[in-house]
C-alpha positions as CSV (number, residue, x, y, z in Angstrom):
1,X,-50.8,30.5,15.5
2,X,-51.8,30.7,11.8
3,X,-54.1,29.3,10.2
4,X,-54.1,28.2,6.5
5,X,-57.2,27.4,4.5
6,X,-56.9,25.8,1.0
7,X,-59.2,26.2,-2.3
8,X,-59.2,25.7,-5.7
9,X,-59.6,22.1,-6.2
10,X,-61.4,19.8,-7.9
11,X,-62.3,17.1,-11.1
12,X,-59.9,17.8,-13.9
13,X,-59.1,15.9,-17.4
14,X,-55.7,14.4,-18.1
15,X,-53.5,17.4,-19.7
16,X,-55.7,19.9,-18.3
17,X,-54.7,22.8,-15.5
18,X,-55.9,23.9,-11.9
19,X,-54.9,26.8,-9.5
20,X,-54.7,25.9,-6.3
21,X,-54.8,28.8,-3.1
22,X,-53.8,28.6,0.4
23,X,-55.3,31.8,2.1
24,X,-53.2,32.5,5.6
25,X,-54.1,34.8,8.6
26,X,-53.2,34.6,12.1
27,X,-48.9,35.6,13.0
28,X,-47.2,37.4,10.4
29,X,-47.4,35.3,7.1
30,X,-43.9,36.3,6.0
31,X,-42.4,34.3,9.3
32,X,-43.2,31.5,7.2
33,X,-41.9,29.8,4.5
34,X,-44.7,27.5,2.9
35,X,-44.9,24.1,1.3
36,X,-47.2,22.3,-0.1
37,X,-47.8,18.8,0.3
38,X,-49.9,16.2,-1.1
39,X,-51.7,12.8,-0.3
40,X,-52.9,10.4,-3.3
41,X,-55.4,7.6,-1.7
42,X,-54.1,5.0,0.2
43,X,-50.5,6.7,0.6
44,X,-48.1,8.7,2.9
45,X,-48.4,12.6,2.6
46,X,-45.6,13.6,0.1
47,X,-43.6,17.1,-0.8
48,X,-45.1,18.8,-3.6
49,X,-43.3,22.3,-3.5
50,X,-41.9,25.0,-1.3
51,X,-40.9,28.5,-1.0
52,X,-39.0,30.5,0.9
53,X,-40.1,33.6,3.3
54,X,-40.0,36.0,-0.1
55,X,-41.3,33.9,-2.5
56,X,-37.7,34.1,-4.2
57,X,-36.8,31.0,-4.0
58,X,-38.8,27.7,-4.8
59,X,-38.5,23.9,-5.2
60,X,-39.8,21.3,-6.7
61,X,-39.6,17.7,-6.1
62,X,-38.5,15.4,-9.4
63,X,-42.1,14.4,-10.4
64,X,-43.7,18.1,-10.7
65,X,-40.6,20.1,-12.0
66,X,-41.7,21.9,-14.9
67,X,-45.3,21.7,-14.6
68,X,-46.2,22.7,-11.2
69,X,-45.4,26.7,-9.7
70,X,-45.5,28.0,-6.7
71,X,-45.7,31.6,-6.4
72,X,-46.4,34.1,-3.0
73,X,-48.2,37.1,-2.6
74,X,-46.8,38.2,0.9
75,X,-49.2,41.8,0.4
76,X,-52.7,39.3,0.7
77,X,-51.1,36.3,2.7
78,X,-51.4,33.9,0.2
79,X,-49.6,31.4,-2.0
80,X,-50.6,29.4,-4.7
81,X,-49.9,26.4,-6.8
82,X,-50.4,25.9,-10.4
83,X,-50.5,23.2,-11.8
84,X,-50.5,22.1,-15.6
85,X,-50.2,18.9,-17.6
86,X,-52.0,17.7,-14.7
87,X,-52.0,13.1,-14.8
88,X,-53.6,10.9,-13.0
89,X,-51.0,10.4,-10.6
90,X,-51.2,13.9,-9.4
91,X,-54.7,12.9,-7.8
92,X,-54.8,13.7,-4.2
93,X,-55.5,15.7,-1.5
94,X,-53.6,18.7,-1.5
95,X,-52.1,20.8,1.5
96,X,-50.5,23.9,2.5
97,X,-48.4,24.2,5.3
98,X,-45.9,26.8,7.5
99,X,-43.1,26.3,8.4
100,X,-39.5,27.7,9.4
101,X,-37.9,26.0,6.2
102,X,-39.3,24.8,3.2
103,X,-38.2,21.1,3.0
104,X,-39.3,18.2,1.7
105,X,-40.5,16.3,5.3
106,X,-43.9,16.9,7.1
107,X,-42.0,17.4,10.8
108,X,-40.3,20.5,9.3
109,X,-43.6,22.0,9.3
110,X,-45.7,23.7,11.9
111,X,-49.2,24.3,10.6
112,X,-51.4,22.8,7.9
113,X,-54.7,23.4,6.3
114,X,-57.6,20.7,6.1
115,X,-56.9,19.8,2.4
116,X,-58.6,20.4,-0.9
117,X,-59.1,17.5,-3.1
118,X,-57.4,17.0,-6.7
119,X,-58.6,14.3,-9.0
120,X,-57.1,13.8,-12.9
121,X,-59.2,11.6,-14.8
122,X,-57.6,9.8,-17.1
């Protein structure tokens, strides 16, 4: 089992920045490679990022490239997402999540964390 825990979310301006942290404990975190996924209101949950068990490899998908980065610390068991140039389409609740791979669909994932809330005002 693991057990992820989100933070660093919150009400942010159009153009402006947020960090967001998923703190893991439980199994070994670097059995994992981590994603991080992303609900805006009234929609599917949809693939944000990933990384693999390292933290050397990442990706993106098309709408975040350049503006969002994920990067791992495997020493506290945690990995986080930053995110700049933030719009109001990036409003959401975001997720971390474990898994064996770090694609782009939900089912390749095996744990989650409850969610923290973005919002980008316009």
């Amino acid at each position: 089992q693991v057990q992820l825990v989100e933070s660093g979310g919150g009400l942010v301006q159009s153009g402006g920045s947020l960090r967001l942290s998923c703190a893991a404990s439980g199994r070994s975190f670097t059995d994992y490679a981590m994603g991080w996924f992303r609900q805006p209101p009234g929609k599917e949950r949809e693939f944000v990022g990933g990384c693999s068990r390292s933290g050397g490899s990442t990706r993106y998908t098309d709408s975040v490239k350049g503006r969002f980065t994920i990067s791992r610390d495997n020493a506290k068991n945690t990995v986080a997402l930053q995110m700049n140039s933030l719009k109001p389409e990036d409003t959401g609740v975001y997720y971390c999540a474990a898994g064996p791979y770090y694609g782009g669909n939900v089912d390749q994932y095996d744990y989650w964390g409850r969610g923290t809330q973005v919002t980008v005002s316009s």
